[in-house]
N, C-alpha and C positions, 0 to 999 in steps of 0.2 A: 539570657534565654527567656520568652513567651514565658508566660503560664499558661498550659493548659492541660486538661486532664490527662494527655500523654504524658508529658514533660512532668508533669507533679499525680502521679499514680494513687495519694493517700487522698487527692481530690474528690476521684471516684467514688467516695463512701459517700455521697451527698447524691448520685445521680441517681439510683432509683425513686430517691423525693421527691427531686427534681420531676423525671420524667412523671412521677401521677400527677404532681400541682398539675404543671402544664399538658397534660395529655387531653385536655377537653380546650384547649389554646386561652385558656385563663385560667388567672392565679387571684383570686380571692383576697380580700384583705385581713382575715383570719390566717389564711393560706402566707401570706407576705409576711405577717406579725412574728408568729412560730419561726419560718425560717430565718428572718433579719437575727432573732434573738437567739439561736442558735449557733452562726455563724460569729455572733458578736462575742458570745462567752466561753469562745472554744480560744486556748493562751494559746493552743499546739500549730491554730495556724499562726503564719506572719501576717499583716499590715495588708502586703502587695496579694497575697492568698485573700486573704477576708474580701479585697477588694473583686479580684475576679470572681467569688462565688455569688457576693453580692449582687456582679452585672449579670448573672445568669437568674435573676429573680426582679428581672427591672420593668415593671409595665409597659415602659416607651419601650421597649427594648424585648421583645422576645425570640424565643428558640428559635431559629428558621427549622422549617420540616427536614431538611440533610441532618438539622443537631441532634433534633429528637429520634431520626431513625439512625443516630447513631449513636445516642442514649439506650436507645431498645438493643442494637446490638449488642451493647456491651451487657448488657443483663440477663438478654440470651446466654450469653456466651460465659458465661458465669452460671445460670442453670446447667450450660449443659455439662459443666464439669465435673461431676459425680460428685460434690462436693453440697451433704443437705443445709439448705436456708429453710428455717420457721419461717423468720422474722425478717425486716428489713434493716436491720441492725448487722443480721450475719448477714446478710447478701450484700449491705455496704461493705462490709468488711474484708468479704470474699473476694469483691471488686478490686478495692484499694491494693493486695495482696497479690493480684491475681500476677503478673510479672516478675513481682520479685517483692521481696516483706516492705512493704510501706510502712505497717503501723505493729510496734511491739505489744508484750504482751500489757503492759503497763498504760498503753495511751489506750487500749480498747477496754479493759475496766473501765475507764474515765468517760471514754464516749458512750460507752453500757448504758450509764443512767442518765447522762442530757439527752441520746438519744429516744429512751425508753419516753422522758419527759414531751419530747418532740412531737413525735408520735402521737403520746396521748392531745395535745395540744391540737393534733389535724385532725385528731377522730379518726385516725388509719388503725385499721382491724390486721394487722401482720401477716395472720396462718393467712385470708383470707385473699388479700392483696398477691401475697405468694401464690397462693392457689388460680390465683385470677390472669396473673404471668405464664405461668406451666403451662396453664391452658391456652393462651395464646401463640406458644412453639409452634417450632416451624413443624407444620403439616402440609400435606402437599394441595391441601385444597384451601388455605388461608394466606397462610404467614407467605409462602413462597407464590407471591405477585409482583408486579411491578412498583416500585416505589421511587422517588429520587432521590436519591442519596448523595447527589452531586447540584451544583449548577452547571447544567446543561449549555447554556450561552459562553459559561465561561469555559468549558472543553470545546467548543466551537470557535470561540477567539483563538485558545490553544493552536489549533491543528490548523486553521485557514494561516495565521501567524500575518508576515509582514502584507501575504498576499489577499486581504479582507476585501480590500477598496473594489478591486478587480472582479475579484468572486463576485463580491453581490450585485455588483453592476450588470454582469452574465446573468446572473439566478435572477436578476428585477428582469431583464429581457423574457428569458425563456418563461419567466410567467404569466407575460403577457399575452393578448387573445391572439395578436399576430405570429403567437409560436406553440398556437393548440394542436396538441398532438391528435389530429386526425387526418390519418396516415392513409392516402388514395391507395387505391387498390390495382390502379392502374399504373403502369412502370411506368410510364411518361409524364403522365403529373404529377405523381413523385418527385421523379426528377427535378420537373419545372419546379416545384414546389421549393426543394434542399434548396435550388439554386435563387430561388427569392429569396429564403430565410440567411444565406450566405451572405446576399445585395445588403439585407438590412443590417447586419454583423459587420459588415465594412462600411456603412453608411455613418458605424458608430465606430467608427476609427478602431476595429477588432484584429483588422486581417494585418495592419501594418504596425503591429506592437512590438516586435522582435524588428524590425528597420530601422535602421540610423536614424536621428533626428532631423537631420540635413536633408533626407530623404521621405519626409512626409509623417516615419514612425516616431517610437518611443523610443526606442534604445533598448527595450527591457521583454529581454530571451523566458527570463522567467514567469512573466506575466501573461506573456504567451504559451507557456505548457500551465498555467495555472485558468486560461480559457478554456485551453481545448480538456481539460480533466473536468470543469465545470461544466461546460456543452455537453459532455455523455453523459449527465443526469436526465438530457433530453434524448435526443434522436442521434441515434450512433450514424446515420447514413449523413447528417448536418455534420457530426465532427471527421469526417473522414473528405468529404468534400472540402470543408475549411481546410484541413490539414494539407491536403494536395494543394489545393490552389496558393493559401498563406505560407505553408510550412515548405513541403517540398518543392514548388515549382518556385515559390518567391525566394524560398533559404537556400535553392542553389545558385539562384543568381548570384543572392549576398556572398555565398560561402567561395565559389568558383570562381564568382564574374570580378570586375576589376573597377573603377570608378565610370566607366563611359557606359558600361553595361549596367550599373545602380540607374544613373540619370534616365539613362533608354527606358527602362522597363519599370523599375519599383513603385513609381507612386500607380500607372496604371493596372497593375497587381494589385495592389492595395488595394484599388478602389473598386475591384473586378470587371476592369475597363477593356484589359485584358486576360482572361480566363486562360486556363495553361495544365501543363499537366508533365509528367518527371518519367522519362522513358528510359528505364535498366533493363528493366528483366524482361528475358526474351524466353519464346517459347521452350525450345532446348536447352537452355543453359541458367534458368531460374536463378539460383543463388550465386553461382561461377560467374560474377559480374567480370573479373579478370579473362574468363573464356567468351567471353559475348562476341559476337561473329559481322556487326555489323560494321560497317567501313564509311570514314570519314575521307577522300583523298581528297589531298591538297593539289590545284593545280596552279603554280606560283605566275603562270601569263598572262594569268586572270584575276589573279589573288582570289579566288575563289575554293568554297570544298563541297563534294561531288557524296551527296550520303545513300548508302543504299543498304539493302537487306539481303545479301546475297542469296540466301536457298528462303525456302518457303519457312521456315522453322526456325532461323533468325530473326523473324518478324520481335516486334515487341507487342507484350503481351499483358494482359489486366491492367493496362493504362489509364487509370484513374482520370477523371473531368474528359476525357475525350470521345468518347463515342457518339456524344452531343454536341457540348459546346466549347470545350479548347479550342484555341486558334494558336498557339504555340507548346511545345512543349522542350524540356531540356533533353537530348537524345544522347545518349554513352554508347561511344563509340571507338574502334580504331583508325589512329588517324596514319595513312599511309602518306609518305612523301618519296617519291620517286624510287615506287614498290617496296620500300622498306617502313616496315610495324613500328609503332615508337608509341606502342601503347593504346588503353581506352583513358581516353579523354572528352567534352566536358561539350555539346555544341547547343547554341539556339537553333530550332528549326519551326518555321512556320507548317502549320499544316492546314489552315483555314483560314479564309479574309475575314473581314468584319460582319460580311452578310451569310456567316454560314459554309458559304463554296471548299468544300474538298479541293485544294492546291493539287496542282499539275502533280505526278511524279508520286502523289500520297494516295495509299489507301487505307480509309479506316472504315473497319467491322466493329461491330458491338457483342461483346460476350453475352449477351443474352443474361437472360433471368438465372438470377443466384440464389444461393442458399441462405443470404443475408444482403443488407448492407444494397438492397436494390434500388435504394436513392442516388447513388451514382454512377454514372455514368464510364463504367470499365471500358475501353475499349483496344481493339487490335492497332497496331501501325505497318504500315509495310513502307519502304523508301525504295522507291527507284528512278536511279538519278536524279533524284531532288539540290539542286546546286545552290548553296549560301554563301552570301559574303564571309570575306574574309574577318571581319569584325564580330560576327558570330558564336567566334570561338570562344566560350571562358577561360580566362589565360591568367588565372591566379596562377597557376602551378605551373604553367606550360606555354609555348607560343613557339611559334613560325615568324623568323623576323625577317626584314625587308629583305634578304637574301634568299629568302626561301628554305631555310636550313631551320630544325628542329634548339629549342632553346630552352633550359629551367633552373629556375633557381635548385631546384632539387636532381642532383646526376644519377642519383641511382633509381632506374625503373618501379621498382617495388616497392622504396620508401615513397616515391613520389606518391604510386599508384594506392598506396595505404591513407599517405596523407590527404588525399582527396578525398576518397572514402570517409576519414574521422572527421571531416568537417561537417560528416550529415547527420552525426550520431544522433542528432536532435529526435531524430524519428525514432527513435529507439529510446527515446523519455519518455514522447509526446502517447505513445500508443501503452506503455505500462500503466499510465498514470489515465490513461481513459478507459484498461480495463477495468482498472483500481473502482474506478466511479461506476462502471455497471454495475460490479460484486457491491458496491455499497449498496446501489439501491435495491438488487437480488435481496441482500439481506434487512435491509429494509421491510421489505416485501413480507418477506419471511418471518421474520421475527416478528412483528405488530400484530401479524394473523393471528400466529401462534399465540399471542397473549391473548386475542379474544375469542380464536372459535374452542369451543369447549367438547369434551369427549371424553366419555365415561366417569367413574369415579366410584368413591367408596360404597360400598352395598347399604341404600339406604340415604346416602348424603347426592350432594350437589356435584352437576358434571363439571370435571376439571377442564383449566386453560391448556392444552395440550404444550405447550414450553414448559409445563412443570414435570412433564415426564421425564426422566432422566437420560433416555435415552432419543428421546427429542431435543436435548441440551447438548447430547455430544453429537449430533449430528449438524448443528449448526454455530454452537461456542465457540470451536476451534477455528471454524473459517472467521469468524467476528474481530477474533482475536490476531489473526491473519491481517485481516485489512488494517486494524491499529498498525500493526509491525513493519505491511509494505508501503503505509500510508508513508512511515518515518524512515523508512529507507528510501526512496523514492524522492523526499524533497532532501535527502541527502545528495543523492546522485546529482538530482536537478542542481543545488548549488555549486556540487566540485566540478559539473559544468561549466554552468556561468562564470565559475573563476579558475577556471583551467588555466594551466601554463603547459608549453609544450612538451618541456619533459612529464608529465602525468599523462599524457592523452592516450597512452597505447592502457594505462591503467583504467581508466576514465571509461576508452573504448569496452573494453573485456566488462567491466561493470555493467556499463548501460546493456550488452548482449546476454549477459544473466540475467539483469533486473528483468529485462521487457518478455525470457522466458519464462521467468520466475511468478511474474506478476499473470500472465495473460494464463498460463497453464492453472494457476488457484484460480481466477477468474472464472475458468472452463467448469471445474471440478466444485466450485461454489454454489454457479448456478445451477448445475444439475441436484445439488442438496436440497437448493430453494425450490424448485422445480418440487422435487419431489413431497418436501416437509407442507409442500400449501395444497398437497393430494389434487383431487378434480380444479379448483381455483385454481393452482399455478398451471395449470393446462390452455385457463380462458388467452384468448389476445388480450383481454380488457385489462389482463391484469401485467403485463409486459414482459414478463420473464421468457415468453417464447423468440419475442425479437432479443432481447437482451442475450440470447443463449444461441442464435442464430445471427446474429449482428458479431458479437465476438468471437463466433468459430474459426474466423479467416484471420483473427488475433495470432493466431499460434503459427502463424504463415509467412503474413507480410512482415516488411521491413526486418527478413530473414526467418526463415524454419528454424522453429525454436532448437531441433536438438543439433542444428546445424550452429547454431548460436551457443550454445550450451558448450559445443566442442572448442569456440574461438575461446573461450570465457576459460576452459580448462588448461588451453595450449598457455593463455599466460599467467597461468597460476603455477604449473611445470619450467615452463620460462625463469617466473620468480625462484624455483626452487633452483633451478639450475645455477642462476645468477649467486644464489649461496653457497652452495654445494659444488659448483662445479670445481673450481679449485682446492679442492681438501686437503688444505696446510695445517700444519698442528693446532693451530689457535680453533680454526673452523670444527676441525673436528673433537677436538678437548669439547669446544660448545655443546656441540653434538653429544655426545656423552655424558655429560653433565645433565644436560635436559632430559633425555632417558630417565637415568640414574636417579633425576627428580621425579621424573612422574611415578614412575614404580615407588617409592618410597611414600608420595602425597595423596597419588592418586589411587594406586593400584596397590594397596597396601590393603589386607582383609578387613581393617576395620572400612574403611570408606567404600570397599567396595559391596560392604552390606550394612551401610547406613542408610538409614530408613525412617529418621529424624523429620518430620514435618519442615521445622529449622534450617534443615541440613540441604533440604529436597528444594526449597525456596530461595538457597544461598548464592546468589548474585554471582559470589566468585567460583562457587561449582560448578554453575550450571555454563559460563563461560570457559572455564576448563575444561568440561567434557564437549562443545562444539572443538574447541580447537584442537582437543586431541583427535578427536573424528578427521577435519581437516587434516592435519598437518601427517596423522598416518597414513590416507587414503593418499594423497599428494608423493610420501615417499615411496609408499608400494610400488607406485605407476611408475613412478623413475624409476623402480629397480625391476619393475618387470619389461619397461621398456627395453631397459640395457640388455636383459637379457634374450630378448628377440631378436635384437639387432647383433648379438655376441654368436646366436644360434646362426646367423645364417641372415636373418629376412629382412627385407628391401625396408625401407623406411614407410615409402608409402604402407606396403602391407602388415607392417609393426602396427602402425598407425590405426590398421582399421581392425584390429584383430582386439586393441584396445579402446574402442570408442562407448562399452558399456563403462568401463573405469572411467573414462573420462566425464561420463554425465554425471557418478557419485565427486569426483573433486569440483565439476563445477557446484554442485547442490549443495556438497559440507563449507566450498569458500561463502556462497549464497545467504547460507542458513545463518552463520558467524557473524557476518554485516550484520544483516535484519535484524539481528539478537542485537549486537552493540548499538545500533541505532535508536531501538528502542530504548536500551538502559540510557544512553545519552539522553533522550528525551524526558525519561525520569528523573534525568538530576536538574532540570531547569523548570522544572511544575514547584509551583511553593503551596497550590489550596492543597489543603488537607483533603479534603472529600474526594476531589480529581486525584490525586496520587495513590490514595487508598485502592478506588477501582481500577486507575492503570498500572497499577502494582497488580492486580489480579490477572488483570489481561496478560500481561506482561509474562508472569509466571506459566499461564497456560499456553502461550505460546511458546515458552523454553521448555516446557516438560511437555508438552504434545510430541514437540520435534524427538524429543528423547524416546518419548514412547512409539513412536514411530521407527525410529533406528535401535529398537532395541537389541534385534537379531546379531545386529554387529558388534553391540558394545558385549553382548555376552560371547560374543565369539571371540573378541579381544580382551576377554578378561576383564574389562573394566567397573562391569556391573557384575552382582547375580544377580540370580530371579528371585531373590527375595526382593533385593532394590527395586528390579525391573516394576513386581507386583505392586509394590508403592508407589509407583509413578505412576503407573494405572488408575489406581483408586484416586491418588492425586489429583487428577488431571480429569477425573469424574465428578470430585469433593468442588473443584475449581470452577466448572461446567453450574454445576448446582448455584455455586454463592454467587454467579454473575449473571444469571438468570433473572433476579428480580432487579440489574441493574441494565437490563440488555436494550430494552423499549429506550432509555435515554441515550442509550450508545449508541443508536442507531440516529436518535432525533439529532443528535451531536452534529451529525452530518450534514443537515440543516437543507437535505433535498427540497424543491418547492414542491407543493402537494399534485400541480398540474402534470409535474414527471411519476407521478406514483399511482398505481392501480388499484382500478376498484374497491376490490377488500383492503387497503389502506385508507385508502380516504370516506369510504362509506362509515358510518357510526358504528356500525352490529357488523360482524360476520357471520355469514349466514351459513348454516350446513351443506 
């Protein structure tokens, strides 16, 4: 094992020396004499000790600012334990001690007097040096500012991880002068605008990174939601336009189409040769893509299919890239063959030539001016008798063969009609992971003000940094800590994507439908914090939070209504239970009993459930015991309150909707349980010490936030009382406080370029 002052605790009696030598960042060679000889003629270290104390007194070789502000810490923290120091003899002591007895009563006589000697040797005055410490505590108008505690570049390597290369090729882009955020006011050069800065994103080989290599791209799906999470540090209406044109109108080709339909179409996608756009959602039937009213009919004399919109209100609707400039889009449709339904499946249709021209049979409207996101181009479709080749079709899943008869690898209708569906899930990464990136730079935003506009203070003293308020920490710590947690859930999802097999995908599915509610609803509820914590300032445009908070509102919409997603996310978390449960043969239910019979005895036993232990409150394996029990009781409730709806009498449908409030708590406690294990996973693969230390803090305040949040529950089930409850409170305020002066580097972590950040960021002073 290392040495260092963790691992060897009786170390520690050297670091308040330590920290005065070097606290003016030189050590003197008086300063070096003293120390070398004290270290040299102590027996009680070993050999490998003398050597490590030696390298912390090496000229070439000094403290970096993270050691020494975490030298200070520990001295703090040793004052603050009711426990008096004169001298620095006892406060080494008290250090060494401070975990558990490093040094007996016999080695501290012996250190007594070489210390005493030590001492006099540096001309260190004890009472006075103490005194000079005290007085430096944390006060809210000194000690508690921003410091770095960490290497910042190295928690930025952390989190960007395999995907660096990519990121910063994006973030060199958007910084340059061809991607200056001066945002027309007018909806049409806007437009025009997104739509150049799109040209020059595919001119750099952006749009075809998720494409086959055969086909012009890279191969690599991940690289591509690690763009489009980069691009919303810029212009949300630029990632929403890529997304449509690269993600969903190119990714249904990939996902649907078949190798003649790759050749046709991908590289001129790519290159935005041709512009396109993805038509599901109709006006009456929004998420009910299964109920969608438009009609695809095959007429096999022609080998042709015949697309139309039958009533006014089957049109397709908020059709992204087309109000302008699409010339094709992907249309979902029912395909009838000789009046018989055989489902919505998958077509190409043209809806404009290459000079603009509106096609025979097509109308497109423009949704007009939005409450965001007005850089692209939404628009209506209407089809009547629009007639396509028979080649048209994307026939991954499905086809009409030379017979004219209906044909799938897949026979049953609704696996079929799912599995088309899971192959888009991508949208439902790509859009998590760019509200992800707004809430970063919201907090961003937020946070750096808050360290420098200043407001009020002690009667008499200097006006304080408004983030030292305490209740300016909890109004913004906990979302901070949020984005670490959905950052690491998020590139979770993203890879059990990319390496999906198909028996995972209906899991995969229900995941991605949580995350992207999960993610985009904090998003929502972030910015309005940031909004409000930067007062008149978060109000200006200059400083972006009004587009940020206006650009993500329609987050919580597309690519499914979140509580409508929240409910798919629920059905197979119930599913999963069922799959366990449904069969209850002795073994099953022994289990069953047993796990009860566990938790009451571990869990729900009075001492734990009024332990109140700092220790106990921080305990890795508690705080994942009480998510899962939240889940895993909310989860059997439903089943048994379902059964008994359905035992009463009521239709399934209406069982169903009688319990859709139940159903958003099982998706939120399976939600909360991830997030929570993902970040512990990501704690156990950090080795710096400084980095681990702060994401050990984040970490906690976002498992006991969640707790304090749900606490209604837990004491309604016994689990807690309100003595506990009261400690997670205070907790979770104490947590709030100690990440405060680590907050400004957790946000630089994030490594936004300063051209996506407003005003009061980038300006030197904030001004009142």
């Amino acid at each position: 094992m290392d040495i260092t002052f963790n691992t060897n605790p009786k170390l520690n009696i050297l670091i308040p020396v330590f920290y005065l030598a070097w606290q003016d960042d030189t050590l003197s060679k008086n300063e070096f004499n003293a120390l070398n000889a004290f270290i040299k003629n102590q027996n009680w270290f070993t050999k490998a000790e003398k050597d490590f104390l030696k390298s912390k007194i090496d000229y070439a070789s000094p403290p970096t600012r993270s050691e020494l502000f975490h030298w200070k810490e520990k001295i703090d923290k040793a004052l603050d334990s009711g426990k008096n120091s004169t001298n620095l003899t006892e406060l080494g002591i008290l250090m060494a001690n401070a975990e558990r007895p490093a040094l007996n009563e016999d080695d501290i006589k012996k250190i007594g007097v070489s210390f005493a000697e030590m001492e006099s040797d540096l001309g260190i005055m004890s009472r006075e040096v103490i005194s000079g410490l005290r007085k430096q505590r944390d006060t809210i108008t000194d000690k508690y500012k921003t410091v770095e505690s960490f290497d910042v570049k190295k928690l930025t390597a952390f989190l960007d991880g395999t995907q660096s290369a990519v990121i910063n090729k994006v973030k060199a882009l958007i910084s340059s002068q061809e991607f200056a955020l001066n945002i027309p006011t007018d909806t049409m050069e806007y437009r025009e605008k997104v739509l150049d800065w799109s040209k020059i994103l595919a001119q750099h080989g952006l749009g075809s990174y998720a494409y086959p290599k055969e086909h012009g791209g890279k191969g690599d799906i991940e690289g591509y939601f690690s763009i489009m999470e980069t691009l919303s540090y810029h212009d949300l209406s630029l990632v929403i336009k890529f997304g449509v044109q690269f993600g969903l109108w190119g990714m249904s080709i990939l996902s649907l189409g078949t190798e003649k339909h790759y050749k046709k179409y991908l590289k001129d996608i790519a290159s935005l040769k041709l512009p396109g756009g993805f038509a599901m959602t109709e006006t009456h039937h929004g998420s009910n893509v299964k109920g969608a009213r438009t009609t695809a009919i095959y007429n096999h004399k022609n080998r042709t299919f015949t697309i139309n919109t039958p009533e006014k209100y089957d049109r397709k609707e908020y059709i992204g890239n087309t109000a302008n400039h699409g010339e094709m889009v992907t249309v979902f449709a029912k395909l009838v063959i000789d009046d018989k339904d055989y489902g919505v499946n998958a077509f190409v249709v043209p809806i404009r030539d290459s000079d603009k021209n509106t096609l025979q049979g097509v109308t497109i409207e423009d949704c007009g001016h939005k409450m965001g996101l007005n850089g692209v181009d939404n628009g209506i479709l209407t089809f009547k008798n629009v007639v396509i080749p028979y080649e048209n079709m994307l026939d991954r899943f499905a086809r009409v063969n030379e017979n004219g008869e209906f044909e799938s690898p897949i026979p049953s209708d609704n696996r079929r009609f799912f599995t088309m569906l899971g192959t888009l899930v991508g949208g439902r990464i790509g859009i998590p992971r760019s509200a992800l990136a707004a809430a970063k730079t919201g907090l961003t935003t937020a946070i750096k003000y808050g360290d420098k506009r200043r407001q009020f203070g002690p009667e008499g003293g200097q006006e304080v940094p408004i983030l030292n308020y305490r209740m300016h920490q909890l109004r913004l710590m906990p979302y901070l800590a949020n984005a670490y947690a959905i950052h690491f859930g998020l590139q979770y999802l993203t890879k059990r994507f990319v390496n999906r097999t198909e028996d995972e995908m209906q899991e995969i599915e229900a995941l991605a439908a949580g995350m992207k509610s999960y993610s985009t609803w904090n998003t929502r509820d972030t910015l309005q914090e940031c909004r409000e914590a930067c007062g008149g300032k978060g109000y200006l445009s200059e400083n972006r939070i009004d587009d940020l908070k206006n650009d993500t509102e329609i987050y919580t919409t597309f690519e499914g209504d979140n509580t409508v997603l929240m409910q798919l996310t629920a059905k197979n978390r119930l599913g999963e239970f069922r799959k366990q449960f449904g069969e209850m043969n002795v073994s099953t239910i022994f289990s069953y009993v047993v796990d009860k019979a566990k938790t009451s005895i571990t869990e729900k036993n009075p001492i734990a459930t009024r332990n109140t232990d700092d220790s106990h409150l921080k305990d890795k394996t508690f705080q994942l015991q009480a998510f899962h029990y939240r889940e895993k009781e909310i989860v059997s409730s439903a089943a048994r309150r379902f059964k008994r709806l359905i035992d009463d009498g009521l239709e399934a449908f209406d069982a169903v909707n009688v319990m859709h409030p139940h159903m958003i708590q099982i998706a939120d406690s399976f939600l909360d349980r991830v997030f929570l294990e993902q970040f512990q996973a990501q704690l156990e693969l950090v080795t710096d010490e400084g980095l681990k230390e702060v994401l050990e803090r984040l970490y906690n305040l976002f498992a006991l936030n969640k707790l304090e949040q749900h606490k209604a529950w837990y004491l309604e089930q016994g689990y807690m009382e309100g003595i506990k409850t009261k400690a997670i409170r205070k907790m979770v305020s104490q947590l709030c406080w100690e990440i405060r002066q680590d907050a400004v580097p957790l946000v630089d972590a994030f490594n936004i370029p300063d051209s996506c950040l407003g005003a009061i960021v980038t300006n030197k002073a904030a001004e009142a």
